[in-house]
PADREN-10709 format. One line per field, with one value per residue (C-alpha): x, y, z; chain. Coordinates in steps of 0.25 Angstrom, whole numbers, plus 5000, padded with zeros to 4 digits. Example, Ala and Ser with C-alpha at 12.3 -4.5 7.8 and 13.67 -1.06 7.14 Angstrom:
# PADREN-10709
c1: 5049/5055
c2: 4982/4996
c3: 5031/5029
chain: A/A
//
This chain:
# PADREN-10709
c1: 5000/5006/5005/5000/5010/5003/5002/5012/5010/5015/5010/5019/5029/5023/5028/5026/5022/5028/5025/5038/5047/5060/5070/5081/5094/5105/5109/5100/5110/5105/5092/5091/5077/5075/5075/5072/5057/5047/5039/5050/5054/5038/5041/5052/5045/5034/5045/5050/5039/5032/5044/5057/5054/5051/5065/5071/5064/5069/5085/5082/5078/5090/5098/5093/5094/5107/5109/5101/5113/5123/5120/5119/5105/5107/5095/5086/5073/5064/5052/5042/5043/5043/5028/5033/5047/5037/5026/5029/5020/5022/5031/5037/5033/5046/5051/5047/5046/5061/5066/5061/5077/5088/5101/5110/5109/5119/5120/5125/5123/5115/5125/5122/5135/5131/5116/5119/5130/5120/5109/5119/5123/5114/5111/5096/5096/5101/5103/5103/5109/5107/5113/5124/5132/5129/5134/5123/5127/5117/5121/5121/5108/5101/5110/5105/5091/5094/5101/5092/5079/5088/5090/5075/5072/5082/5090/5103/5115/5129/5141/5154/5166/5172/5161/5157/5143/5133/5120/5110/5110/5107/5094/5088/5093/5090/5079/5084/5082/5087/5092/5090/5100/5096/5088/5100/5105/5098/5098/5104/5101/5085/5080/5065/5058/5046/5034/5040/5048/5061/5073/5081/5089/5080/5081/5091/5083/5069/5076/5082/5071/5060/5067/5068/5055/5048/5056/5057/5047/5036/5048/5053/5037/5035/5049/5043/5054/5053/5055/5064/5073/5085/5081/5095/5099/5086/5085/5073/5058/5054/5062/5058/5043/5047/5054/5040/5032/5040/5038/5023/5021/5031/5021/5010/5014/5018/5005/5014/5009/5011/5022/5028/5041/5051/5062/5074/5081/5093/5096/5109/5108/5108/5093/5088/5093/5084/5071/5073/5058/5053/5059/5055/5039/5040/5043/5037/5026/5040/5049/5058/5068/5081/5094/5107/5116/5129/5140/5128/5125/5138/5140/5126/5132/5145/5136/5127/5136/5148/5151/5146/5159/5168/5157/5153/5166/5165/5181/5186/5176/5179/5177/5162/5157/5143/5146/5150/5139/5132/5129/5125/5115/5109/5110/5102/5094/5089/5087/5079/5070/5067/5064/5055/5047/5048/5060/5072/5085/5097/5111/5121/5135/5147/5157/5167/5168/5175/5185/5186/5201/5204/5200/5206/5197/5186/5186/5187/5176/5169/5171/5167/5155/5150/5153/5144/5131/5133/5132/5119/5112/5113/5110/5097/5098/5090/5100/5113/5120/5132/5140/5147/5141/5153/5148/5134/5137/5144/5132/5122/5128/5128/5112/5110/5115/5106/5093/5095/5082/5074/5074/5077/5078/5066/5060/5072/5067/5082/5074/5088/5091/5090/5096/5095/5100/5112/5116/5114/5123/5135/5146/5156/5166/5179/5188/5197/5199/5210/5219/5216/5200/5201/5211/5199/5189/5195/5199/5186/5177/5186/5187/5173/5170/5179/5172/5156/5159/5163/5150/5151/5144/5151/5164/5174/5185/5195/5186/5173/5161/5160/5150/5142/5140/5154/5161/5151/5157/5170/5170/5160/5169/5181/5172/5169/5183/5189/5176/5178/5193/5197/5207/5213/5221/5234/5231/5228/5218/5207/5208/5204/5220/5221/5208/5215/5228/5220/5212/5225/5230/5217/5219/5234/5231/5219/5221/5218/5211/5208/5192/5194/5187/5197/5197/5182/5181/5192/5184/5171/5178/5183/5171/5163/5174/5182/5171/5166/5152/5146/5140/5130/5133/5146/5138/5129/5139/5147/5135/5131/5146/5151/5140/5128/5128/5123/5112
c2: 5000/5013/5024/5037/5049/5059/5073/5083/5090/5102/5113/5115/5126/5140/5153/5162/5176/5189/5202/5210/5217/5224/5227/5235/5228/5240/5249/5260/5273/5290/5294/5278/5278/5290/5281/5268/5271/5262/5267/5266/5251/5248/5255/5245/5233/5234/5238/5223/5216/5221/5220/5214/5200/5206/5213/5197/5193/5204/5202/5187/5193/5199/5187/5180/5191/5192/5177/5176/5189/5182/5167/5174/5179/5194/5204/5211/5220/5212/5204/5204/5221/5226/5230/5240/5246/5246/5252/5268/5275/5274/5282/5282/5293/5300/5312/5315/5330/5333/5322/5330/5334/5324/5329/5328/5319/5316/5302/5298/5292/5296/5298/5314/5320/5314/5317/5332/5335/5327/5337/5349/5344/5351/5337/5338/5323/5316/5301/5297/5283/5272/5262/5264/5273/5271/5261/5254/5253/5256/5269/5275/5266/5274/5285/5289/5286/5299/5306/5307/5308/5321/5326/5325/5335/5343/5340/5332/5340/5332/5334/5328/5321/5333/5342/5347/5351/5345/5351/5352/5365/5364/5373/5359/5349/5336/5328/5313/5299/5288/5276/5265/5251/5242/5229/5220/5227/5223/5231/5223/5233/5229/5217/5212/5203/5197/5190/5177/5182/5181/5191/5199/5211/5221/5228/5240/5247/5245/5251/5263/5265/5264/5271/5283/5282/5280/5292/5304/5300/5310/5320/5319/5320/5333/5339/5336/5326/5312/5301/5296/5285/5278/5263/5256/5241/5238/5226/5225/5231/5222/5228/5241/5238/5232/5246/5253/5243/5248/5262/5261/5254/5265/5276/5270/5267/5280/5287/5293/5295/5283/5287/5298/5290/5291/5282/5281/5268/5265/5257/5250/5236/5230/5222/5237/5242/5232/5236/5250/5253/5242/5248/5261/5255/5248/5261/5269/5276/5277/5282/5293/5287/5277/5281/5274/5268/5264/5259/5247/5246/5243/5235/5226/5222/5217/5210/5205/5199/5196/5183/5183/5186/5195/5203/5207/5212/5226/5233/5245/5249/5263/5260/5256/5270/5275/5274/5262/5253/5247/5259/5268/5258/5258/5274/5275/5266/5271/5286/5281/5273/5283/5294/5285/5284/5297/5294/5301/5294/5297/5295/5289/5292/5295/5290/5301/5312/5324/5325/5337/5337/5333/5344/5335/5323/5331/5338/5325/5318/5331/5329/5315/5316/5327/5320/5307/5318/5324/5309/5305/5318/5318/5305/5309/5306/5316/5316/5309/5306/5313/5308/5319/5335/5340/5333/5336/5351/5345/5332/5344/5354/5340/5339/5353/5354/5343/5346/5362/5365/5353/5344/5330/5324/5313/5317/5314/5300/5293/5287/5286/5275/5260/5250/5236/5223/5222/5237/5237/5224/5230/5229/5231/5243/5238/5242/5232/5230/5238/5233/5248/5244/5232/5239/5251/5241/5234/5246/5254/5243/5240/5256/5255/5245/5250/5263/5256/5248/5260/5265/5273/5271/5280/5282/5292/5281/5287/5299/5288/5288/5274/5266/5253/5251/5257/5245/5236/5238/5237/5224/5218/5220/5213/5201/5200/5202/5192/5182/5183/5182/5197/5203/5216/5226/5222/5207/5204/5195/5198/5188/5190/5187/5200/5209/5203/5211/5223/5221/5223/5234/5242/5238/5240/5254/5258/5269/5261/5263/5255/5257/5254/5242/5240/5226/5222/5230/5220/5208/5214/5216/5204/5198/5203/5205/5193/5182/5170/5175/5190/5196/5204/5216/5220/5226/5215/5206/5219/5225/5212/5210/5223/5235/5228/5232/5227/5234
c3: 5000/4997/5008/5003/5001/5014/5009/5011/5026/5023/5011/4999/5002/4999/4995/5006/5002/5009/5004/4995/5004/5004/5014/5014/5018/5016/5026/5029/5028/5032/5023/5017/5025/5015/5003/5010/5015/5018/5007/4997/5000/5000/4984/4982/4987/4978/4965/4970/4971/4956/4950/4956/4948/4935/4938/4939/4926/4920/4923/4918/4905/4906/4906/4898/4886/4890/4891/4875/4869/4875/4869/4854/4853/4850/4855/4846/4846/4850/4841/4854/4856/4841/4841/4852/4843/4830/4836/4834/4842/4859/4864/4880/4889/4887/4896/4909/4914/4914/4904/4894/4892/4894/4886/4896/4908/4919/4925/4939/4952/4963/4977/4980/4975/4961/4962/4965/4953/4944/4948/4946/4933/4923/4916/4911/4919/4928/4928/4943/4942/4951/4942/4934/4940/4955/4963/4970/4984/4992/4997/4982/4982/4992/4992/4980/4982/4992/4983/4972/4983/4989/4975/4969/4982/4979/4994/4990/4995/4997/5003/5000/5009/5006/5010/4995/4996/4984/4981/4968/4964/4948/4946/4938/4940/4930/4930/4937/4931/4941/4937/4946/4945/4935/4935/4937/4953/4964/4977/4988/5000/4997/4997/4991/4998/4987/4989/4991/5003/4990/4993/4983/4982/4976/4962/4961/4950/4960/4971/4965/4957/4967/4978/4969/4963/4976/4982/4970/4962/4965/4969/4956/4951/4957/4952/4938/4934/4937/4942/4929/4928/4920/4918/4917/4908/4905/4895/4889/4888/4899/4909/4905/4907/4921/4924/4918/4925/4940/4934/4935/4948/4954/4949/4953/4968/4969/4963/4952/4936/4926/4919/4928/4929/4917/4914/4903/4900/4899/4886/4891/4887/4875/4876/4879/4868/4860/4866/4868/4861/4871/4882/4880/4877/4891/4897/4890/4900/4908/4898/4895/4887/4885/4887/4880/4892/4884/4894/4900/4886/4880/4894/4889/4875/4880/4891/4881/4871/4880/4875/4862/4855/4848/4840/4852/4860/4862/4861/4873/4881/4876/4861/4865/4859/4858/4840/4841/4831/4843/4854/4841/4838/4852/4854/4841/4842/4856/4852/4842/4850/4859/4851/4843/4857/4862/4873/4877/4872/4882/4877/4888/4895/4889/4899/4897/4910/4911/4922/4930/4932/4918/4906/4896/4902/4902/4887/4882/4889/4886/4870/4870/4878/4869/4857/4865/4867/4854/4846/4856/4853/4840/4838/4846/4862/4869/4881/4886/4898/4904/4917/4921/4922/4916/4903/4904/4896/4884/4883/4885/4873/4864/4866/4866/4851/4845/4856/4857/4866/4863/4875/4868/4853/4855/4841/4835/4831/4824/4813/4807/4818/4812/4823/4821/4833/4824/4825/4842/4842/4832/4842/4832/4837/4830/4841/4849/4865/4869/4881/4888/4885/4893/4903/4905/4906/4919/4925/4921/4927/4941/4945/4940/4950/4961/4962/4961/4973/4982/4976/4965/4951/4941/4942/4934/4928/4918/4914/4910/4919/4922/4928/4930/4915/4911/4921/4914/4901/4905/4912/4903/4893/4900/4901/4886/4883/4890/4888/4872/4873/4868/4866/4867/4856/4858/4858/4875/4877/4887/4898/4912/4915/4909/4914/4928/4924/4923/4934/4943/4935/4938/4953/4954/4947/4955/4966/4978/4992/5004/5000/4987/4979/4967/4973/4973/4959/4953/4959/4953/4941/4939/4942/4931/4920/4920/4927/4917/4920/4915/4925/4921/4929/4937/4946/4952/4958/4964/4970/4977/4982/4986/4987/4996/5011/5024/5030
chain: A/A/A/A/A/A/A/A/A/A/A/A/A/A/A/A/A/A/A/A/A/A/A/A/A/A/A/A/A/A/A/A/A/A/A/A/A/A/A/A/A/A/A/A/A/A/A/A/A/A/A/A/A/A/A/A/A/A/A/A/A/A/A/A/A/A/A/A/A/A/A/A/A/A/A/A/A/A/A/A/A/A/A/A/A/A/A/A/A/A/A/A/A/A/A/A/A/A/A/A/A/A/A/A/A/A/A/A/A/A/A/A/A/A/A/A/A/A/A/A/A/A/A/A/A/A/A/A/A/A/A/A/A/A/A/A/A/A/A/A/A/A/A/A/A/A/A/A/A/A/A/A/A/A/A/A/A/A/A/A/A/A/A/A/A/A/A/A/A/A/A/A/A/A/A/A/A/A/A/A/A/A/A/A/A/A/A/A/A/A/A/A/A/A/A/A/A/A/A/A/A/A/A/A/A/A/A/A/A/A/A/A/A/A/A/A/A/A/A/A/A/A/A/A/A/A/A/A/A/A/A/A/A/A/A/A/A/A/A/A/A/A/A/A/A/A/A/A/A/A/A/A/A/A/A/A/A/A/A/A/A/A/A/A/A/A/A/A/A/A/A/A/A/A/A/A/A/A/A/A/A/A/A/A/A/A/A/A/A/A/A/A/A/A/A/A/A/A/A/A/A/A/A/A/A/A/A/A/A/A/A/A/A/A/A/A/A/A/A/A/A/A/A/A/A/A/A/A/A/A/A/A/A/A/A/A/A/A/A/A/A/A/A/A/A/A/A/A/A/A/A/A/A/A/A/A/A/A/A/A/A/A/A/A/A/A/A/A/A/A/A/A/A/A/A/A/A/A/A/A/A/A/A/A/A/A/A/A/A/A/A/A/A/A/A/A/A/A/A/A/A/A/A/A/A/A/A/A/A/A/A/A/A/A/A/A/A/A/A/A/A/A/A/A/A/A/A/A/A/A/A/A/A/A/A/A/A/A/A/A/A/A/A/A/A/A/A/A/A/A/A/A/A/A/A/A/A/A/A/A/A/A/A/A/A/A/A/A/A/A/A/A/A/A/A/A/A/A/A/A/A/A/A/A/A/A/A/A/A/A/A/A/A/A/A/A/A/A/A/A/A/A/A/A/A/A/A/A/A/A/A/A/A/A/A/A/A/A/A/A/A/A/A/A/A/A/A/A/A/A/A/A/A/A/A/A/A/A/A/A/A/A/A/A/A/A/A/A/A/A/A
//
């Protein structure tokens, strides 16, 4: 006789439901409970709880688009979305009240030093960056959250170490558009909590987003520009309509008008760049315009096609011009979209700075970033960036003379502009790799990094504005080389044996400290440039290992 199997006496295991929170685990500084609230953090959680999963599906798109370039199949405008390029009659919000002129715009981060001088400039706008060009410890994290909350009313004041007094004394000052982090950083000083009681980081461009938002946006409302912001490494149309999709729920949980929030895109990755009409459709209650982000741009390609062979080995990081075949295609191209659907187009950031102390230095950083400015406005951008105040007159003059007093060029429809896949993947420069090029690019990447683990996020290195995206380039490139077994000018091959020799030249020539991190910059360095794996971004690991702190 066979016994019966008895029921189970317990209940199968069950999900246990909690409600989404968030907590914040960094330290709490003087004024963080200013930008911390209770209310704010309540903002934050539900940004997480809409959207922090549609965030994850949308960086495993990423990979695996990166995972198809890689494996041979090249991107192209896509069959899905061509009802949206061919139809010819929506157009994107456009210009907020005071985006209406954009000729010159000065980028920087947000500490107070940086915010005052960029509010002094004289620059039409400012780009008050939270990516790139910021470090993300959490003191410039929350920092600049108070930086920019003091600024918009009108009470930042600074005062140096040495006791310098800063103050904003500009009679107007630019209109600001914030760029928070992208997709891809997580902000380890806050952690979600979801539904199902799983804990993660939460989103960097969520936090920075949604603190400033939550905090300016009706300041900014009533000062009659704003809020706006700089959308950075989107990939595709998708992401966008996530971003515009976060953009609605934040004006309704504040009681603020659809459409009040203006954003411009940063076209910066080579995906992007083929669905710039799709993009701007996603966005378009939302959007003022896209903006060509060249050094993260050039860094996407080599990323993108880093093992695909020699055709697509890029030479010296300085022969990477914007005339080169496959950068003019990708400026056309993008002031010819936008103008077709009524959008700013912005030019980007020659790297070149002046140096105070140096009037050689200076004219000729003067004379090639004029010559930059005068080719972007007469191809038809309606603005451009600058890094530097000093540069801002000379950018300016170059607008002036094709705009005169018309605020922007949109009508200018570039009808002339015929780009095809082929012509945005011509990498073809005809130059070779220079034993000096590979020399810079070690030594750009490792100061680079040295000064973004004390904390800063553009840095002044051999009279080049360099930052995130410049490093990216420089050691993305190192990579490739040595992956598709290159080899320099004069006949050296690129081995890691010999970007190791370089490594020490850097650090035995460097000006060193007791506070210094040349050390922890070469082991980063190593890391991403001469590991068998690619990571994605130098930044991620870096981040995680060396600027998270302890509450």
């Amino acid at each position: 006789m066979t016994t019966p199997i008895a029921p189970p006496t317990t209940a199968p295991t069950q999900t246990i439901q909690h409600g989404p929170s968030l907590a914040v685990t960094g330290p709490m500084r003087p004024r963080y409970d200013e930008i911390l609230t209770p209310d704010a953090l309540a903002f934050l959680t539900e940004l997480h709880h809409r959207f922090a999963n549609r965030r994850h599906d949308r960086l495993a798109d990423r990979m695996r688009r990166r995972f198809e370039i890689g494996s041979g199949r090249d991107p192209q405008f896509r069959d899905d979305t061509r009802h949206i390029r061919e139809d010819v009659d929506w157009r994107v919000a456009g210009a907020g009240p005071g985006l209406e002129d954009r000729r010159v715009e000065i980028t920087g981060p947000t500490d107070p030093k940086m915010t005052i001088n960029a509010l002094n400039s004289g620059a039409r706008v400012w780009l008050a960056d939270q990516e790139d060009a910021t470090s993300p410890t959490w003191g410039n994290v929350i920092g600049g959250q108070l930086s920019l909350r003091d600024a918009i009313r009108g009470e930042l004041r600074f005062t140096s170490p040495e006791g310098k007094t800063y103050e904003v004394t500009a009679e107007r000052t630019p209109t600001i558009v914030m760029r928070p982090r992208g997709w891809h950083l997580v902000e380890k000083h806050v952690t979600f909590v979801d539904r199902t009681g799983r804990s993660m980081a939460a989103s960097g461009s969520l936090v920075d987003f949604g603190l400033y938002f939550f905090h300016n946006a009706q300041e900014l409302i009533d000062g009659g520009r704003g809020p706006y912001f700089y959308i950075a490494k989107l990939e595709s149309s998708e992401e966008a309509k996530l971003w515009d999709d976060i953009f609605t729920f934040a004006e309704e949980y504040l009681g603020i008008p659809h459409g009040t929030i203006r954003a411009t895109v940063l076209i910066e990755t080579l995906p992007a760049a083929f669905e710039m009409d799709e993009i701007l459709y996603e966005l378009r209650d939302h959007c003022a315009g896209l903006n060509a982000g060249r050094w993260d741009y050039i860094f996407s390609i080599i990323k993108n096609y880093r093992g695909r062979g020699a055709r697509f080995v890029l030479p010296d990081r300085s022969e990477i011009t914007m005339t080169v075949p496959f950068m003019r295609a990708y400026t056309e191209l993008l002031v010819q979209t936008c103008h077709k659907r009524g959008a700013f187009a912005i030019g980007g950031m020659s790297a070149f700075i002046p140096n105070r102390r140096d009037p050689e230095v200076t004219a000729a950083a003067i004379e090639k970033v004029s010559a930059d400015k005068k080719r972007e406005a007469n191809d038809g951008f309606d603005g451009t960036w600058v890094a530097h105040p000093d540069l801002i007159p000379a950018a300016r003059a170059e607008f002036d003379a094709v705009l005169g007093d018309r605020p922007n060029q949109v009508d200018r429809q570039r009808d002339d502009v015929d780009v095809r896949a082929e012509d945005l993947l011509d990498l073809r420069i005809g130059r070779p790799i220079t034993a000096q090029g590979v020399r810079d690019n070690v030594s750009v990447a490792i100061r680079y990094i040295e000064a973004w683990l004390r904390g800063l996020g553009a840095v002044a290195i051999d009279n080049l504005m360099e930052d995130a995206a410049t490093a990216e380039i420089s050691r993305s490139q190192v990579w490739q080389w040595i992956h598709q077994d290159r080899t320099t000018e004069d006949g050296t091959r690129i081995t890691p044996e010999y970007i190791e020799g370089l490594i020490s030249d850097v650090l035995a020539g460097a000006t060193r400290s007791a506070d210094d991190r040349f050390d922890d910059a070469a082991d980063v360095f190593c890391e991403v440039a001469l590991g068998t794996d690619f990571p994605a971004f130098l930044t991620l690991s870096a981040y995680s290992r060396f600027l998270v702190e302890e509450a």
